[in-house]
N, C-alpha and C positions, 0 to 999 in steps of 0.2 A: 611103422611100415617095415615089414622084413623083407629080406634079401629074395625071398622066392616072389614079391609081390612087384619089385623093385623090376626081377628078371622076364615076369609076365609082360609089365609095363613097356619095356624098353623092344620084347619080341612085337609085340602088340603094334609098335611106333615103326618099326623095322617094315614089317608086311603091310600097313597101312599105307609107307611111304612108298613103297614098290608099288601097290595096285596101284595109286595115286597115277604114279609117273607111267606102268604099264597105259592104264586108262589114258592119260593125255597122248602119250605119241600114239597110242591106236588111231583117237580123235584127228591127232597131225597126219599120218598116213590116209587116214581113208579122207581127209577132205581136200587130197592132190584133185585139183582140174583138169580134166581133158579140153579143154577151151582155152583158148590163147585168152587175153583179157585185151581189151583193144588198146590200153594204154601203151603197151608196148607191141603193138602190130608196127611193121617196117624195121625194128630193130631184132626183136626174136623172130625168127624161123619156127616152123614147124617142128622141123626135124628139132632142131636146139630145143626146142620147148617141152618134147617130146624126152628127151638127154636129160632134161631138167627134172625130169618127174621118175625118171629110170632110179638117177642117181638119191635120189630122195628116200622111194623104197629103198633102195641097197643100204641107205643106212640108217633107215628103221629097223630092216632085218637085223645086223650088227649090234645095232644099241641094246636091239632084245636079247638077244642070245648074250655080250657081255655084263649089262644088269641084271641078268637072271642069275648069270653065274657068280655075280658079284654078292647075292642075294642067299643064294646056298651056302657060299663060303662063311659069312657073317653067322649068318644062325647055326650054321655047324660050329663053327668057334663059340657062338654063346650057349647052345643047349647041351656042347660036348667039353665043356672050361677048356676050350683051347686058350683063352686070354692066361685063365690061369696055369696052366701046363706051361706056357713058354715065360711067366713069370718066375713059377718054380725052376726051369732049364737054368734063366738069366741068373738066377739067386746062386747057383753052382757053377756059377765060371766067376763072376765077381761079388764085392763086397761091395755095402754103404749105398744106399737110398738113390742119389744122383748116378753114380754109375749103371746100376741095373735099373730106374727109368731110359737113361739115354742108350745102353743097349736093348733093352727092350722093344723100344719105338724104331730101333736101327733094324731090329731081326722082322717087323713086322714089313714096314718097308721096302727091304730085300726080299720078303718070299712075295709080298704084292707084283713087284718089279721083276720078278721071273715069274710070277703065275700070268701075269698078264702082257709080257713080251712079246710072244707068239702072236696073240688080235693087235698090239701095235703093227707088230709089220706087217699083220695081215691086211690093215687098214691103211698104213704106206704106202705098202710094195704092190698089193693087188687091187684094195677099192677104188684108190685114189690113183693106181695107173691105170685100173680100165677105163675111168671117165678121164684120162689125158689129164690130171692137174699133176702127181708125182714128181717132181727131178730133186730128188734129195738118191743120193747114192747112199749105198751099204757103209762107206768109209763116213760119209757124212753122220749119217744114222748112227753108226757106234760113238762116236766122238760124241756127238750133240748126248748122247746117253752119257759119257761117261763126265763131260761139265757139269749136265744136271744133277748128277750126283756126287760131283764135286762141293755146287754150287749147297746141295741140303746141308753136307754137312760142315761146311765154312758158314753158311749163315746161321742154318737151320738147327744145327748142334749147337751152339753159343747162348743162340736167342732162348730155346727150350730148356738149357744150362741153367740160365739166368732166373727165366719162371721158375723154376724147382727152387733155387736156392733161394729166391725170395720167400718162397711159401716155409720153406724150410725154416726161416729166421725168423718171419712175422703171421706165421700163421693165416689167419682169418683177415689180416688186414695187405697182404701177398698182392690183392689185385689193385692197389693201388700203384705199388713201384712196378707193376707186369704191364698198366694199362700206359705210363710214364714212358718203359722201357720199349714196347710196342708202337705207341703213338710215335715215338722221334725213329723208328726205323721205317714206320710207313712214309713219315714226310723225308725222310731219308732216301728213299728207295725211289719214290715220285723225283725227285730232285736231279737225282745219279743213275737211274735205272737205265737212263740212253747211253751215257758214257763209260757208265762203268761194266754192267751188266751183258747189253745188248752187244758191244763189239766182242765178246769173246763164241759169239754165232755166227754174229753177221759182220758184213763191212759196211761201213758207213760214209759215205764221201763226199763233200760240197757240193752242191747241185752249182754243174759249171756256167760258166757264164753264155747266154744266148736270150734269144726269144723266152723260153720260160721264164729263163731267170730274169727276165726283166721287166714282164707281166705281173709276175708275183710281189716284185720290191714297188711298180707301181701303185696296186692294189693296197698293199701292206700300206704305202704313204698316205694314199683315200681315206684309208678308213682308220689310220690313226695309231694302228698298229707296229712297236719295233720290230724288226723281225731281222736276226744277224744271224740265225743260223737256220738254213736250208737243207737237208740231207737228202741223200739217197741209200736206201739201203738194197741188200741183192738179196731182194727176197724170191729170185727167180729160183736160185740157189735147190731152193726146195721145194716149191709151188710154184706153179700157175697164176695163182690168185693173188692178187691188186687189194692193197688196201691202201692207207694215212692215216700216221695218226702224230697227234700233237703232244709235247713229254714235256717235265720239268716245272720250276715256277720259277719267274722272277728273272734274273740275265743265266739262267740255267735253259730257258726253257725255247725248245725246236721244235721246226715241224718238221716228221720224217716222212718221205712220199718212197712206196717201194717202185724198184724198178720197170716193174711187170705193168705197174695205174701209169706209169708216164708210157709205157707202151702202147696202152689200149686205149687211153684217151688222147683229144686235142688239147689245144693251149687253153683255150677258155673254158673248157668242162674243168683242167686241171685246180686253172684259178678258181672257178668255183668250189671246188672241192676243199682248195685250202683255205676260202671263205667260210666255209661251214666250219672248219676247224679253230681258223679265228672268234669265229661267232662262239666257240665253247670258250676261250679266253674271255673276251669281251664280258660274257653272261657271267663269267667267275664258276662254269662248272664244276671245274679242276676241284678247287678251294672247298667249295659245297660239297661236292662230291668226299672230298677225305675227312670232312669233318664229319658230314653225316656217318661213313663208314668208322671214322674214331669213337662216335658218340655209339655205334653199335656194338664195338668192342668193350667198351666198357661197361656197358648194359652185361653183356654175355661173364665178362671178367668180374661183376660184382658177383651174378647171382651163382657163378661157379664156387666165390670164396665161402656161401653159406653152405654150401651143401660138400667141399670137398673133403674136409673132415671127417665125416659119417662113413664108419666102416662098412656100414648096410653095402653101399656100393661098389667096394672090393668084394665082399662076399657073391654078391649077384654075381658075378662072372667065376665062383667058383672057387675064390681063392679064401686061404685062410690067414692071411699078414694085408693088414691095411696097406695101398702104396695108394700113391698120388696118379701114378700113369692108369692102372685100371680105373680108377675114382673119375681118372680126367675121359676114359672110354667111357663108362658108363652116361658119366655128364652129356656127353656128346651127342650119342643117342636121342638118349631123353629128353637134349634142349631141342632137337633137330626141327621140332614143331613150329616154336617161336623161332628159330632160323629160319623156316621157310617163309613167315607173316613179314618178318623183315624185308625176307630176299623178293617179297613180293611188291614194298614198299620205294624198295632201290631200284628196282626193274622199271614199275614206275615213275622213278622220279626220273631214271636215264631216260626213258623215252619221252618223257617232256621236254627234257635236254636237247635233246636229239632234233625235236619240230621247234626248239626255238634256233638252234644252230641253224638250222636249214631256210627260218626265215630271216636271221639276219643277211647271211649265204644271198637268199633274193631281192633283199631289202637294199642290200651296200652294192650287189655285184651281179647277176644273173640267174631268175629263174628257170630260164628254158637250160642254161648251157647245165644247172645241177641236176635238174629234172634227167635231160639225159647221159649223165655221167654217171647217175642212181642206174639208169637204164643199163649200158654198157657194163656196167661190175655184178650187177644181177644176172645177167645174159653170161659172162666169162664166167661167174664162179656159182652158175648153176645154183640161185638161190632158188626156193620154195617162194612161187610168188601168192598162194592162197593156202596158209598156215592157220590152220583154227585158231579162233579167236583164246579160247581158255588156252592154248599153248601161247600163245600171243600173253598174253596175262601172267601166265606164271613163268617164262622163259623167256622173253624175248627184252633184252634191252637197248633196241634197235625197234622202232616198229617197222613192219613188213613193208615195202617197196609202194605196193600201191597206195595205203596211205598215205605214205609221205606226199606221193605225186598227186594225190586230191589234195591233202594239204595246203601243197603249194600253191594249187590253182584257186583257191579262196584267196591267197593273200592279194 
């Protein structure tokens, strides 16, 4: 197989994926409801339901217009060897294999990160403050930007350091110390990712002592669960929007409730909420959930080491010197198929996760009060409550709201 068959391949995968994803949010857009659904009549409004479906479009419009553009950029880079042109740029500022990957992946990053700055804040500052969710300031917005790229290249330059040098030493057998070196930073990251990562955005403070707090440590005793650390975090800060969620394993592991869910709910929706999240401990989601994803890194980190080798795949993008970094683009591409068969298998398996969380949530502690705290965070954060079912399938690891609440009404 030559480089030009390699390049048809990979355009081919490119445009397939776009119609793909255009054709599903079409699907999601056009199957908005003008019909309140009676499950949630008393709690939504009209008008709110109406807000609901405003916001919906607005960011179907968006999505189109920044995957289109995301779409032109790419096959301009591959039909015009941009890949290549900014290899040969990297090769004339520095020397040696590791250094010009890791700038490489550095210059690619940065022109992403100013070409598509602009629809961030467009999506900030105007989408997300005409429908009232916004309170992240300017000051906030540049900081939180300049952590996160802080944050790529303190982990993210190490971590991809390491991959290269492995490959570099052992060749074709590279994915086994990458799959080694990856798996202990994901259970790493699960572990630490509340305490280490999260405070440098947010604040995090012990849910003080009162009525909740004393609901929640009862609940927790019922059902059998230790539970020493309670958070709140100020996730007003930036959003509107109310979520929880549960971090860490083992005496690392909290439940974080953001400030905005203890706002919009009562005490007993709250408890149920933190029963559903219990109920994902309890099930050992957490655990499942990272192995499954370990066991897919590895799968991807085996069949990368047969093929990274083959100069065919540096040539497709144009270039004329084998490197690991084009080899590891073109891989990327090309695997993007069996990525999506995965990403569709994970999707599912969270949404399993999800309706058993929610029955044990009913089973230990309150149907009605989950059913409507589902209700209340759907109504605040303007979800899509009739989401086609194929976006449902291939995006949704959450099933849609009224599921859940037939669900529940079976158990």
């Amino acid at each position: 197989m030559n480089s030009t068959t390699i390049l048809t391949a990979i355009i081919t995968i490119v445009l397939a994926d776009y119609l793909l994803e255009r054709g599903l949010s079409f699907l999601n857009c056009r199957s908005i409801s003008t019909q309140l659904p009676d499950e949630v009549k008393g709690i939504y409004s009209e008008e709110k339901y109406q807000r609901s479906q405003e916001y919906k479009r607005a960011n179907c419009r968006f999505e189109l217009v920044t995957a289109s553009l995301q779409v032109v950029i790419l096959l301009a880079l591959l039909m015009g060897g941009g890949f290549a042109f900014i290899d040969r740029l990297v090769r004339g500022m520095v020397q040696g294999e590791l250094l010009v990957s890791l700038l490489f992946f550095a210059l690619l990053f940065l022109g992403s990160e100013i070409l598509f700055l602009p629809f961030t804040l467009y999506h900030t500052f105007v989408l997300e403050e005409r429908f009232a969710f916004n309170k992240t300031t300017k000051l906030t917005f540049i900081t939180d930007k300049l952590k996160g790229w802080l944050l790529v290249v303190l982990l993210g330059g190490p971590l991809l350091s390491a991959v290269i040098w492995f490959y570099q030493m052992t060749q074709g057998n590279f994915w086994i110390y990458a799959w080694l070196l990856m798996s202990g930073f994901t259970i790493f990251l699960t572990m630490f990712y509340s305490t280490l990562i999260v405070p440098l955005f947010n604040k995090q403070t012990p849910l003080e002592q009162g009525g909740l707090r004393d609901a929640i440590e009862a609940f927790s005793a019922k059902s059998g669960f230790q539970l020493d650390n309670v958070f709140v975090i100020d996730g007003s800060r930036r959003s509107t929007k109310a979520n929880a969620y549960f971090a860490g394993l083992g005496a690392k592991k909290r439940i974080v409730l953001y400030d905005t869910l203890i706002k919009d709910l009562e005490v007993e929706e709250l408890v149920a909420v933190l029963a559903h999240e219990i109920g994902h401990y309890k099930k050992k989601h957490t655990i499942k959930g990272i192995i499954a994803a370990l066991c897919q890194t590895g799968i991807m980190l085996y069949i990368l080491s047969l093929f990274i080798a083959n100069p065919v795949l540096s040539a497709a993008l144009g270039a004329d010197i084998h490197s690991f970094h084009l080899a590891l683009i073109s891989f990327a591409l090309l695997y993007s198929p069996l990525s999506t068969i995965m990403g569709l298998a994970m999707n599912s398996f969270s949404r399993k996760n999800e309706y058993e969380a929610d029955r044990f949530a009913a089973d230990h502690f309150n149907a009605a009060a989950l059913g409507s705290a589902l209700k209340k965070l759907s109504v605040n954060n303007l979800s899509n409550l009739s989401p086609h079912p194929l976006y449902v399938f291939f995006h949704y690891s959450h099933p849609p709201l009224l599921q859940r609440l037939r669900a529940m009404t079976t158990i």
